[in-house]
N, C-alpha and C positions, 0 to 999 in steps of 0.2 A: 714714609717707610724708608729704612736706612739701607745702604748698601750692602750685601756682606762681602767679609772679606775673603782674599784666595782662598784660607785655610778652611771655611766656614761650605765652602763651594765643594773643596775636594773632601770634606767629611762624608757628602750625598750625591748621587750619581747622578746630578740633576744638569749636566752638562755632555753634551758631545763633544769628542773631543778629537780633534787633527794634529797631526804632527806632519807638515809638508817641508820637502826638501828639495831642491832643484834640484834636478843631476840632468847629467851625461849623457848615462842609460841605469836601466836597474833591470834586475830581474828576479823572480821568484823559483826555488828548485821544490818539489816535493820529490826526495830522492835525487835521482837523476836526470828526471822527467824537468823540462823546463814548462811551468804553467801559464809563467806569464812573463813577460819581455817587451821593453821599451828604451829607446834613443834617448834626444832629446822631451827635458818635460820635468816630471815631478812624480817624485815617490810618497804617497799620504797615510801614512799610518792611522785608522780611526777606531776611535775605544766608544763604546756605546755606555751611556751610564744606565742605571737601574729605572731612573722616569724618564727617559728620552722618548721624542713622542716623533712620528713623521713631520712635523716641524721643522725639530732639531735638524735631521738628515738634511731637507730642503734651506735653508738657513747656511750650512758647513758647506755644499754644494754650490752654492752661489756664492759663497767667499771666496771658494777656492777657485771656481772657474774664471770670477773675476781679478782674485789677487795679481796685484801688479810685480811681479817678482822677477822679469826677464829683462834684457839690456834692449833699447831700440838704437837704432840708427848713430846718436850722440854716446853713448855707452852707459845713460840714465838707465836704473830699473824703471821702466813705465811702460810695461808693456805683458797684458796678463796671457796666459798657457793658450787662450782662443786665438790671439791676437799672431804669441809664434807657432800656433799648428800642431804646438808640444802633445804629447800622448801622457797620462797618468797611471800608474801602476797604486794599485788601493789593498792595503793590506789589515785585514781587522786587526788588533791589537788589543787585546781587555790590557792590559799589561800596565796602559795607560793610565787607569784608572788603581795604581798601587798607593797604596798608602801604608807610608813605612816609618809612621812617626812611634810608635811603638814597638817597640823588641828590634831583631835583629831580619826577621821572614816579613816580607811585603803580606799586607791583607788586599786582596779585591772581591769585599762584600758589596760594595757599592755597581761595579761592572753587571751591567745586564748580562742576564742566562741567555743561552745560544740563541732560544724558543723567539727570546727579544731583538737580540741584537744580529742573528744575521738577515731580518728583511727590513730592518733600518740600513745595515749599509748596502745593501742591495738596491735600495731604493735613492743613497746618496749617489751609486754610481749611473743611477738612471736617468735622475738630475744631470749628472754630467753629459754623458751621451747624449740627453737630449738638445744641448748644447753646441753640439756639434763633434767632441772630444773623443778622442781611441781611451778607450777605456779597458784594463788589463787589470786581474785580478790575481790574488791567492787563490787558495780552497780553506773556507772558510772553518777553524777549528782543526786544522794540520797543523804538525810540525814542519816549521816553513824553512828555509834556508832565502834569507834576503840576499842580494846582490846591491849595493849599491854605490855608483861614482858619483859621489857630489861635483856639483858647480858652482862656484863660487867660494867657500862653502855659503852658500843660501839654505837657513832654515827657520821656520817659522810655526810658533805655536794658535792653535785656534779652540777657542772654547764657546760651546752656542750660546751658555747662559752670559758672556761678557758680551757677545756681539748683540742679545739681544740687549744690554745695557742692564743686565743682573749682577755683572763682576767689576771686580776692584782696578 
């Protein structure tokens, strides 16, 4: 069986998907109200796609708690979010899943319905928690206002079907 390639991957929502950034601190506004707020650590955007299955979530969770994206001691990245005590602010995103190879307006037919995708990432940040991690949220399906001071700038893309060895 062949690989398929990126473009074959983002046709079908058959991948979770993270967008992590180190920062500073971030924070999420609905309005005025601050909902969620963090220091050091990492802001993670996750887009649920249309067959994402609590796998996927479990799988995106463990990359992320793992990934090695912090400086130690020598001023190496090698050192992941558990390791500096970092906190994660988790912001769903269907957005992720745009696809704008036709016309001028993004399509997200492939992004899971709400029904889907908000106890997939519910369940990504419970992975985390469980973990040990502060965990900080949006409101799920709000218009959100991000806050975010990058570090580094450090940012890094994650997709469940490449980590499970499905992507290009």
């Amino acid at each position: 069986m062949r690989s398929r390639s990126c473009v074959e991957l983002q046709q079908k929502g058959d991948a979770m998907r993270a967008l992590i950034q180190r920062v500073r601190r971030s924070e999420v506004r609905l309005g005025d109200e601050v909902v969620g707020s963090i220091g050091h650590g990492m802001t993670v955007l996750i887009g649920v796609g249309d067959t994402d299955t609590p796998d996927d979530a479990a799988l995106i969770a463990r990359k992320i708690a793992t990934l090695r994206i912090f400086e130690d001691d020598a001023g190496k990245i090698n050192r992941s979010i558990i390791d500096v005590g970092g906190a994660i602010l988790v912001i769903s995103q269907f957005t992720l899943y745009a696809d704008s190879r036709k016309g001028r307006r993004p399509s997200f037919v492939h992004a899971a319905l709400p029904a889907v995708a908000e106890p997939l990432v519910e369940q990504v940040m419970a992975h985390l928690r469980a973990d040990g991690i502060r965990v900080e949220s949006g409101r799920f399906g709000a218009e959100m206002i991000v806050t975010i001071v990058n570090a580094g700038p450090v940012t890094i893309w994650l997709d469940s079907a490449e980590l499970r060895g499905g992507g290009s």
